[in-house]
C-alpha positions in Angstrom: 3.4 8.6 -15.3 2.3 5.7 -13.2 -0.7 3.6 -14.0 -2.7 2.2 -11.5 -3.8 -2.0 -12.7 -5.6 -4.8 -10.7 -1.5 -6.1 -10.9 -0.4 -3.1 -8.8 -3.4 -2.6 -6.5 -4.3 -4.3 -3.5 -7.5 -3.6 -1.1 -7.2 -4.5 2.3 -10.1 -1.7 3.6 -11.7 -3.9 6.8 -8.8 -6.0 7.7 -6.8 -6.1 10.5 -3.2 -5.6 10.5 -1.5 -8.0 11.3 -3.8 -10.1 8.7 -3.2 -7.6 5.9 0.9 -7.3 6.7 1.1 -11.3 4.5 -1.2 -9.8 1.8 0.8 -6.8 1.4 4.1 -8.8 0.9 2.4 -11.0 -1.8 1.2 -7.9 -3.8 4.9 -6.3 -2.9 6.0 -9.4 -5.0 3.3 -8.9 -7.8 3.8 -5.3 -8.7 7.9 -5.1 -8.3 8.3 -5.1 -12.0 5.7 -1.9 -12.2 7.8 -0.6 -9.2 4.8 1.4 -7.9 1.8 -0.4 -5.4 -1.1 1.0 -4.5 -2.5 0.2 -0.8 -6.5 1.0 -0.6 -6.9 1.0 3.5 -9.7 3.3 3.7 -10.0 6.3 6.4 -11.3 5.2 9.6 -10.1 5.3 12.6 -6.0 5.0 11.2 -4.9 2.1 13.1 -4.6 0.3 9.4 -2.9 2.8 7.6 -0.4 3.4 10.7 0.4 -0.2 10.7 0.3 -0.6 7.0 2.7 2.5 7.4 5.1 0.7 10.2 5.4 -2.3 8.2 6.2 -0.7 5.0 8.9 1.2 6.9 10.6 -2.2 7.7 10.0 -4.0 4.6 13.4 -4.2 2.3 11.8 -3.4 -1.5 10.0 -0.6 -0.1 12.7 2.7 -1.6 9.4 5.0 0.2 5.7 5.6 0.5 3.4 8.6 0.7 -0.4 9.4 0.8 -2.1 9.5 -2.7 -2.6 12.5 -3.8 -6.6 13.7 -3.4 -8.0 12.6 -6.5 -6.6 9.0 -6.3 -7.5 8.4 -2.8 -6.1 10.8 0.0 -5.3 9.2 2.8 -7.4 6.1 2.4 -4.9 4.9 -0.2 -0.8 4.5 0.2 1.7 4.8 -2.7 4.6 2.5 -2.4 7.6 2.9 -4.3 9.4 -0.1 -4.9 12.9 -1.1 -5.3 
């Protein structure tokens, strides 16, 4: 079961990519040791989540990422998987 800490969530709802891309590294580094992060970019119009998504595609400790399921977030929130 994965559980969900301030440690292994980060909420970047309002930025802009390429400002949130450093932010996501750092809490890439935080939560390695839980393995799982959780990536709160809220609906809107996409554009963050699609580059959140294109940079998590390149990023070396990311093993994989998906949605989170409905009751944790949908697709305002990303779960990465960490290696």
């Amino acid at each position: 079961m994965l559980v969900r800490t301030s440690n292994n969530t980060l909420d970047i709802r309002g930025q802009r990519v390429d400002n949130a891309e450093m932010e996501i590294n750092n809490a890439i580094a935080k939560a390695i040791e839980a393995g799982v992060l959780w990536i709160i970019h809220g609906k809107g119009t996409g554009r963050l989540r699609q580059g959140v998504h294109e940079y998590l595609q390149r990023h070396p400790q990311v093993e994989k990422f998906e949605l989170a399921s409905q009751k944790e977030g949908g697709a305002g929130v990303t779960l990465v998987y960490l290696k």
